[in-house]
C-alpha positions in Angstrom: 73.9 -47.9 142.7 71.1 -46.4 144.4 67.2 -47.3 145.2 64.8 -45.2 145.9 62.8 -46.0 148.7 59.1 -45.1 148.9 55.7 -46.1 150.9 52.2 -45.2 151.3 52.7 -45.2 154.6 54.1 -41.7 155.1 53.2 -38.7 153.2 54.1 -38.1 149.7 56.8 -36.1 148.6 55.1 -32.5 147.8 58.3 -31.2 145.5 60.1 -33.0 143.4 62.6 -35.2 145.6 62.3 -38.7 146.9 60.9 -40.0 150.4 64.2 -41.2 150.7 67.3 -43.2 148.9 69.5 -46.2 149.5 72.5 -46.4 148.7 76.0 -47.7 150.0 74.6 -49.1 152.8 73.1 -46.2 154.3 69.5 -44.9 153.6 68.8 -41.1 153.2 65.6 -39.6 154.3 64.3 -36.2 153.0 63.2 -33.8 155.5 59.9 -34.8 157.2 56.7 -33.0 157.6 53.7 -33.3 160.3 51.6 -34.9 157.8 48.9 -37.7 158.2 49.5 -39.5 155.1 46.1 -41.0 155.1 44.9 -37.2 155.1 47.5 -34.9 153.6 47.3 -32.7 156.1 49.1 -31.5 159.2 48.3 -33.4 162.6 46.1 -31.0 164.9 47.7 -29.3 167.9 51.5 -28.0 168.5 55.1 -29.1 169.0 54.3 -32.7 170.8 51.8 -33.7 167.9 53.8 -32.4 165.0 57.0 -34.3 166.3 55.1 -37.1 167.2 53.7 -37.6 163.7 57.4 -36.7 161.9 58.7 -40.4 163.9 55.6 -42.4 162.5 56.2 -41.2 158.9 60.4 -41.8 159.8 59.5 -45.1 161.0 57.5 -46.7 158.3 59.9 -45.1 155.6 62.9 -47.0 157.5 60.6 -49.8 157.5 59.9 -49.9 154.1 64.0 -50.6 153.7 63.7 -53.3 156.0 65.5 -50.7 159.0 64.0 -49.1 162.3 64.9 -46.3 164.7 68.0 -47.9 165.9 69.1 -48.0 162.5 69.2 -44.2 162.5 72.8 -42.9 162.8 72.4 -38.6 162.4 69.4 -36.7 162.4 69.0 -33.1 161.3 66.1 -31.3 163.3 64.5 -27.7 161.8 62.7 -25.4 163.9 60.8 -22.8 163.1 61.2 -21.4 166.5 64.0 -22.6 169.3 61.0 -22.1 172.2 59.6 -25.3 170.4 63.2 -27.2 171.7 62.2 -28.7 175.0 58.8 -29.6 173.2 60.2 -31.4 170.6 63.2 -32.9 172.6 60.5 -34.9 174.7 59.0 -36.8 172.1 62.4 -37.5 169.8 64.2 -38.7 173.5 61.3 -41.3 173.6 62.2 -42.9 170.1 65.5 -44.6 170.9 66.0 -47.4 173.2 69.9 -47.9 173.2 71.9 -45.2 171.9 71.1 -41.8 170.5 72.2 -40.4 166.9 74.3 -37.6 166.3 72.2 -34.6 165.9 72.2 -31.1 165.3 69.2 -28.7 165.5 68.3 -25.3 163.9 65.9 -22.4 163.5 64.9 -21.6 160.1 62.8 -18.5 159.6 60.2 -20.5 157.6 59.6 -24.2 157.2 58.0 -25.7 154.3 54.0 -25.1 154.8 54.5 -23.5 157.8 55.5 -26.3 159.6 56.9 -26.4 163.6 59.3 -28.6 162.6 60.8 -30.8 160.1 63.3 -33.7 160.7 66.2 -35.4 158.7 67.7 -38.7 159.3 70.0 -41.1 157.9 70.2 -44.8 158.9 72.8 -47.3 158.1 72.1 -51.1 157.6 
């Protein structure tokens, strides 16, 4: 059976999709934006910021399911542009303590609202 798994702590879902969803053990997390959930909007400034703000909305959705970062098992990261790689690569290597997830990373011509980047993740319990 699965629960869907929502806070007020990260940003609403902005198309018709849940935060993220439980189920089997394993919790699935939509594809995360830059945004400030108390304001909306994007966090100011580039690549650093906008990766920076993607883990605080990924952390307090995992922690809404009673999981954190080290519960995280594959991540999916969109770029809109590789050249952003090394920018982004600094803040996500800062998130884990013990082991990294599997991940893969992409361009995409466009993100949703023009976004740098956008990041996937699913956890396990």
């Amino acid at each position: 059976m699965k629960k869907v798994i929502s806070t007020k702590n990260a940003p609403e879902a902005i198309g018709p999709y849940s935060q993220a969803i439980e189920v089997n053990g394993f919790l699935f997390l939509s594809g995360m934006l830059p945004i400030d959930p108390t304001t909306g909007n994007f966090v100011p400034g580039g690549i650093i910021e906008q990766t920076s703000q993607i883990f605080i909305n990924i952390k307090a959705i995992l922690s809404e399911a009673g999981l954190n970062i080290e519960n995280i098992v594959k991540t999916t990261v969109f770029l809109s542009d590789m050249s952003l790689f090394d920018g982004m690569n600094q803040v996500y290597a800062k998130q884990f303590k013990d082991s990294f997830p599997a991940r893969s990373t992409v361009a995409a011509k466009t993100l949703p609202k023009n976004s740098l980047v956008e990041i996937e993740v699913i956890a396990a319990k």
